[in-house]
C-alpha positions as CSV (number, residue, x, y, z in Angstrom):
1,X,5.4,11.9,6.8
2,X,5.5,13.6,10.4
3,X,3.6,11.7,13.2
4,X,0.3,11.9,13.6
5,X,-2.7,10.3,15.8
6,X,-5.1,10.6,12.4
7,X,-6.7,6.9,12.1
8,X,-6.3,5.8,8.3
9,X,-10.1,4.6,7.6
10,X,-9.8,5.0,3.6
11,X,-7.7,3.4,1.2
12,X,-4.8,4.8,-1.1
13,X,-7.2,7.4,-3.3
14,X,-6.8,4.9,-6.9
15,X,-7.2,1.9,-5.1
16,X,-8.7,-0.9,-7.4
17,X,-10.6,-3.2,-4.7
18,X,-9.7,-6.8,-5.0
19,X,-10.9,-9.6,-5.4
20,X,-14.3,-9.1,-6.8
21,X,-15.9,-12.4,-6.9
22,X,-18.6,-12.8,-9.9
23,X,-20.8,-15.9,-9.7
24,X,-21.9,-18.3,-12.7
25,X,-26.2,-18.6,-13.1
26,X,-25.6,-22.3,-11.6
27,X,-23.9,-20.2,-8.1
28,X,-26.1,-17.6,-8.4
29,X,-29.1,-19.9,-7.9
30,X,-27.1,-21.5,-5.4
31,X,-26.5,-18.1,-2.9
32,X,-30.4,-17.8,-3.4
33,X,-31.1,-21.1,-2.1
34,X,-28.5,-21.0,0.8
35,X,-30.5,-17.3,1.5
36,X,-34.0,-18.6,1.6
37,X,-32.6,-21.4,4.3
38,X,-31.2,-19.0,6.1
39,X,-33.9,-16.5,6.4
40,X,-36.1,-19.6,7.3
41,X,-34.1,-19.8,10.2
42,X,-34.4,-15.7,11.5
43,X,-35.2,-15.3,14.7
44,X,-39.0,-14.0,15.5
45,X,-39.1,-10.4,14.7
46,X,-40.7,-9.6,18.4
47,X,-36.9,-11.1,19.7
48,X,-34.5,-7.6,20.6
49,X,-31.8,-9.5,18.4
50,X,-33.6,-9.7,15.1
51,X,-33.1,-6.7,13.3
52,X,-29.8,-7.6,13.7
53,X,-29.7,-10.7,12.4
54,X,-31.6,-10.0,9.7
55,X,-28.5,-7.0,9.2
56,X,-26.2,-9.3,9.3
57,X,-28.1,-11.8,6.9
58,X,-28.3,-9.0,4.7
59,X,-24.9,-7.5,4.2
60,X,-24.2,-8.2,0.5
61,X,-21.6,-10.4,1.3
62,X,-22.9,-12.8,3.9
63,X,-24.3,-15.9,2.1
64,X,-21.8,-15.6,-0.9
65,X,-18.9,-15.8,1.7
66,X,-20.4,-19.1,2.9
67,X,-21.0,-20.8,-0.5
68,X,-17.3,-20.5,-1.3
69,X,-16.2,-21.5,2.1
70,X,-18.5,-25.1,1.4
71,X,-17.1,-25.3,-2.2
72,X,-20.3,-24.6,-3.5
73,X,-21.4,-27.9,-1.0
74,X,-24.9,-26.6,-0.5
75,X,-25.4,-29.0,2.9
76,X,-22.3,-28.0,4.2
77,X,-23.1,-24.1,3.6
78,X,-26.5,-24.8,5.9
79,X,-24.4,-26.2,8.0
80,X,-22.2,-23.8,8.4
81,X,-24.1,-20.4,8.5
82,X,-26.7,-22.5,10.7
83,X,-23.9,-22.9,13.0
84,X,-22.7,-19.0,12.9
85,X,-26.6,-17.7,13.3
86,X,-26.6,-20.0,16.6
87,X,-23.1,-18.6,18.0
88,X,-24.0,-14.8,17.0
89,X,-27.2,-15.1,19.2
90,X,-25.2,-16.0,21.8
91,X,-22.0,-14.0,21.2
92,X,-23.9,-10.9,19.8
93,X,-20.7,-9.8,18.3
94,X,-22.5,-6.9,16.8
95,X,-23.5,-5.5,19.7
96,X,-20.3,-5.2,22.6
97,X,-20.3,-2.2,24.3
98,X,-17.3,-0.1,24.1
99,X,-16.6,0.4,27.8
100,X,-16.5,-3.8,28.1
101,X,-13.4,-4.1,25.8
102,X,-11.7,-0.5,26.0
103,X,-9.4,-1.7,28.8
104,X,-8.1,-4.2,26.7
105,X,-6.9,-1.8,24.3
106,X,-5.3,0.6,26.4
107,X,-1.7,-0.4,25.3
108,X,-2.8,-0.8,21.6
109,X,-2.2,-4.2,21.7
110,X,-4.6,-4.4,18.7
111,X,-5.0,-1.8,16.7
112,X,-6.8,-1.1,12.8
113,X,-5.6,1.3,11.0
114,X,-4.8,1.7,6.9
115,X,-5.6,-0.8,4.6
116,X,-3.8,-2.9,1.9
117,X,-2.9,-2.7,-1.8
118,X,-6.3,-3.9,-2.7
119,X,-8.4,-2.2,-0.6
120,X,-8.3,-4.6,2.5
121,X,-8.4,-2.9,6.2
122,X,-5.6,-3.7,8.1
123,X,-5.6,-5.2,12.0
124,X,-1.6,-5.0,13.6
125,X,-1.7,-7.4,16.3
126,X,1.5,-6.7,19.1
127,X,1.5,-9.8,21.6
128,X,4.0,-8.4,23.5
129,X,1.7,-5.3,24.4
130,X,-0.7,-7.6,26.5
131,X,-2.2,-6.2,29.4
132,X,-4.7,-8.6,30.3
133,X,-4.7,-11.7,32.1
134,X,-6.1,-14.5,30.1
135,X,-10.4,-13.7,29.8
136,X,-13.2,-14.2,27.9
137,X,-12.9,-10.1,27.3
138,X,-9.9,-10.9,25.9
139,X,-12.1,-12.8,22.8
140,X,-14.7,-10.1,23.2
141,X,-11.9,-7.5,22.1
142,X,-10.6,-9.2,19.0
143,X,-14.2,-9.7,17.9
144,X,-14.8,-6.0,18.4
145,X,-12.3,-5.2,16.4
146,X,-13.0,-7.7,13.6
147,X,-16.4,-6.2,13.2
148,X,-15.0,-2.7,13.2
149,X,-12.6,-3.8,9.9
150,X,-15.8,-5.5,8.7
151,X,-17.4,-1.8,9.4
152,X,-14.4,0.1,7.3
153,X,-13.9,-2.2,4.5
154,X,-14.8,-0.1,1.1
155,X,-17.5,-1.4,-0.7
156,X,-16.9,-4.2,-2.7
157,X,-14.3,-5.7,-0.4
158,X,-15.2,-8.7,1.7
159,X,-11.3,-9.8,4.0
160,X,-9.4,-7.9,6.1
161,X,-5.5,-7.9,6.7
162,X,-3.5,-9.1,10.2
163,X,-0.4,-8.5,10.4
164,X,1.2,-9.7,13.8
165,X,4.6,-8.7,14.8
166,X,6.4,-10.5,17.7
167,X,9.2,-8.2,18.3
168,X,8.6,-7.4,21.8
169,X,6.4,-10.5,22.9
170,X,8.0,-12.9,25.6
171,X,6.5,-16.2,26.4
172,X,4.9,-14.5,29.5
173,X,2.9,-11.9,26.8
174,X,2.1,-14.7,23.9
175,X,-1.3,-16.4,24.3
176,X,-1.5,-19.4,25.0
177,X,-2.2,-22.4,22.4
178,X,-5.9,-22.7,24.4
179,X,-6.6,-18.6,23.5
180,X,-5.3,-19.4,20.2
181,X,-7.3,-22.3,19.1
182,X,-10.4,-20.6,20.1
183,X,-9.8,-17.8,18.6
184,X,-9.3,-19.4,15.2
185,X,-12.3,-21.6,16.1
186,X,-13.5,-18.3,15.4
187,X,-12.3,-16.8,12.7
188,X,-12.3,-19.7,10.5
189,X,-16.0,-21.3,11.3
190,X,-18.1,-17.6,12.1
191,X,-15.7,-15.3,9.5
192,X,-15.8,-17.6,7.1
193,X,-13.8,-15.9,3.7
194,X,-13.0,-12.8,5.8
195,X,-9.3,-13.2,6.5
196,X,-7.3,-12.1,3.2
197,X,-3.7,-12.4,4.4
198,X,-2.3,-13.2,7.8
199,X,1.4,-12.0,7.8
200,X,3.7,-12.4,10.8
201,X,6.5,-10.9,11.4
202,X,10.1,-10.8,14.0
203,X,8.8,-14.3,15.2
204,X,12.1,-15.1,17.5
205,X,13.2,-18.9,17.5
206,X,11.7,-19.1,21.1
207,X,8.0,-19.0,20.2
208,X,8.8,-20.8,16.8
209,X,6.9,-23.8,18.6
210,X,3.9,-21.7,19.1
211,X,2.6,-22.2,15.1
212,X,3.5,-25.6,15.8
213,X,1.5,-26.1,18.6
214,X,-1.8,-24.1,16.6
215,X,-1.0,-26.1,13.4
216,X,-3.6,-28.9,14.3
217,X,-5.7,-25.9,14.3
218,X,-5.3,-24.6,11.5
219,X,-7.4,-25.4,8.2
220,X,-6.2,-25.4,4.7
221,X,-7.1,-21.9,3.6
222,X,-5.9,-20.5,6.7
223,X,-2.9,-21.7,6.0
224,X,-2.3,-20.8,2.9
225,X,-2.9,-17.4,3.2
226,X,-0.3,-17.3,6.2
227,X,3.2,-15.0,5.2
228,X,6.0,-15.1,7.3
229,X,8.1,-11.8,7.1
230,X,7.2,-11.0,3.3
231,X,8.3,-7.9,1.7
232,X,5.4,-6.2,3.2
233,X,6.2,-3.2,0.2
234,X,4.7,-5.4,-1.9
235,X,1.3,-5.6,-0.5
236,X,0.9,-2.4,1.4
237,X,0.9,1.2,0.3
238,X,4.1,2.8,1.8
239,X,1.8,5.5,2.8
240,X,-0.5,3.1,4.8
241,X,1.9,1.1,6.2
242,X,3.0,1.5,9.9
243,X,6.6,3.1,10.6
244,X,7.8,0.0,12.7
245,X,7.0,-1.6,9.4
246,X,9.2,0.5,7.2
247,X,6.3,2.8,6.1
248,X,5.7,6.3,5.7
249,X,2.6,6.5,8.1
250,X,4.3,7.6,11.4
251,X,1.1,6.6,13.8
252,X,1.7,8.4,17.4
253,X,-0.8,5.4,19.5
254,X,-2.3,8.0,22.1
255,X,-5.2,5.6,23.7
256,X,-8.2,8.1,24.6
257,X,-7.6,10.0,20.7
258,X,-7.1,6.9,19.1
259,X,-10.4,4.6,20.8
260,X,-12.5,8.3,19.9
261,X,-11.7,7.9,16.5
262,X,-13.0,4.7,15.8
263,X,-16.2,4.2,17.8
264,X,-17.1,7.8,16.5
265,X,-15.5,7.1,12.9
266,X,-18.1,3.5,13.1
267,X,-20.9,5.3,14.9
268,X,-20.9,2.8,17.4
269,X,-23.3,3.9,21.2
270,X,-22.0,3.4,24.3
271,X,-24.7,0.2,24.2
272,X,-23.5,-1.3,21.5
273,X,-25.9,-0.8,19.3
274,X,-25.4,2.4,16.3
275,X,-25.9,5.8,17.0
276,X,-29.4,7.1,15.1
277,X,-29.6,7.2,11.4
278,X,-26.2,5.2,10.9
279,X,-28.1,1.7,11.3
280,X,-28.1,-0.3,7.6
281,X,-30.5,-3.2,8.4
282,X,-33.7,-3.5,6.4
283,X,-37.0,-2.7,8.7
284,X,-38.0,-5.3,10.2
285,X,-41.2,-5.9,8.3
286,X,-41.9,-10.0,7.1
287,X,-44.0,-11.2,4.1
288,X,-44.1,-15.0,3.9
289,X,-40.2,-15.4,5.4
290,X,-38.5,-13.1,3.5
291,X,-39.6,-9.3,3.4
292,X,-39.6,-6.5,0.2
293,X,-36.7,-5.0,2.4
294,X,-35.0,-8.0,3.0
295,X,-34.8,-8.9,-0.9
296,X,-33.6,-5.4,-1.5
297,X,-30.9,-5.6,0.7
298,X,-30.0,-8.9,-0.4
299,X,-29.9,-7.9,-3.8
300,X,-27.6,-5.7,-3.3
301,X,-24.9,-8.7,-3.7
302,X,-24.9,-8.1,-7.3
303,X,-21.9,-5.6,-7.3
304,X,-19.5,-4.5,-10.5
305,X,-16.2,-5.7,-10.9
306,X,-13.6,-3.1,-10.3
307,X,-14.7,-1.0,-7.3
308,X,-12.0,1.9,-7.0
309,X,-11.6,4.6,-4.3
310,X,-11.9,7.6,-5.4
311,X,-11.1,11.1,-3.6
């Protein structure tokens, strides 16, 4: 395959999107519960921020994710999206501008492009690209680009891939234990079920002490789905898979073609916000706590089994 600066935003054409997650009655009744709490908790619809809540609340995908993350613990699932509707107010992780993260990605430190076997987007993370000193932009970027693979996954899928390779990164360029306990504060209490595989690769002897220094920080499912150098083959279409990788998709990083790509490819306005006609939420209408638009966006969590990409 000759080099190119195309962004891979679709999966291998065949694709069979995995896992679909089906539900017993018994759950079922269980996401509606956790749903009604949570929509008794919505911000008031005069507040800027709650159409996008209620987007967010919405997504077919959202309460499921935390049921299975509390074991089906219905206090602990209150809990926890409770805790995630309080930090997204704050963090508005929806809504970051462009222009405040672009610097950071000027070097392509992060960077999302093709997607896995089953249909999961996939987020290379190079350490040893950093170009930042140590800011709370530099939390603001990964965020961004968590809720752009959140914005390309194929319907039907719910995780996302992160494969970080260490081959350049020095102990001056690796982020420090701090960065990286907040950052998994992160992904593992407000992206609850979202990370599919974490696979890290060329992690030199030096920095070895690194994953033991996060280890505290790491919870049981995180760590589980942690790979160190797999036969990354085996999980990612040769065709979607980086070069450095041992792929066939020869991506030529130009900065300015690259960050067009995906704030057009997402529809995302310089504010933040989406550009007319792209945004999904439900109008922001109420009936007695939950709106006709709010239970036909949430119904749409009933999805088949076997979701394939088709051309």
């Amino acid at each position: 395959m000759p080099p190119t600066t195309v962004v891979l935003t679709a999966p291998e054409l065949g694709t069979v999107i995995r896992p679909i997650h089906t539900y017993s009655d018994e759950q079922a009744a269980q996401i509606e519960a956790l749903r009604k709490y949570a929509h008794s908790l919505l911000l008031p619809a005069s507040d800027p921020y709650y159409k996008w809540e209620l987007r967010w609340l919405c997504k077919p995908d959202t309460i499921p994710r935390y049921m299975r993350a509390a074991k089906w613990k219905m206090h602990d699932a209150e809990k926890r999206i409770k805790s995630t509707m309080e930090w997204r107010r704050g963090f508005k992780p929806d809504l970051i501008p462009p222009d405040e993260v672009k610097i950071e990605c000027e070097t392509g430190k992060i960077l999302l492009t093709g997607f896995d076997k089953d249909g999961r987007p996939i987020i290379y993370m190079r350490p040893g690209r950093e170009n930042t000193e140590t800011s709370p932009r530099q939390l603001r970027h990964l965020v961004w680009w968590l809720e752009r693979a959140k914005d390309m996954m194929p319907p039907g899928q719910e995780s996302l891939v992160i494969i970080v390779d260490y081959k350049t990164t020095t102990l001056r360029t690796n982020p420090s234990i701090s960065v990286a306990s907040k950052v998994l504060t992160i992904l593992q209490q407000h992206y609850v079920e979202t990370l599919g595989r974490a696979i890290v690769t060329n992690l030199p002897l030096l920095l070895s002490f690194f994953y033991k220094g996060i280890a505290p920080f790491l919870d049981p499912v995180t760590r589980d789905k942690m790979r160190f150098n797999p036969d990354l083959f085996e999980l990612v279409p040769q065709s979607q898979l980086d070069a450095d990788f041992g792929g066939d998709y020869e991506f030529d990083f130009e900065f300015e073609t690259y960050w067009k790509q995906i704030v057009e490819h997402c529809s995302i306005a310089p504010d933040g916000t989406r550009l007319p006609d792209y945004f999904d939420g439900p109008m922001p209408a109420v009936n007695d706590g939950v709106s006709v638009e709010e239970k036909v966006a949430c119904d749409d969590g009933e999805r088949a089994e076997g979701v394939v990409v088709r051309g």
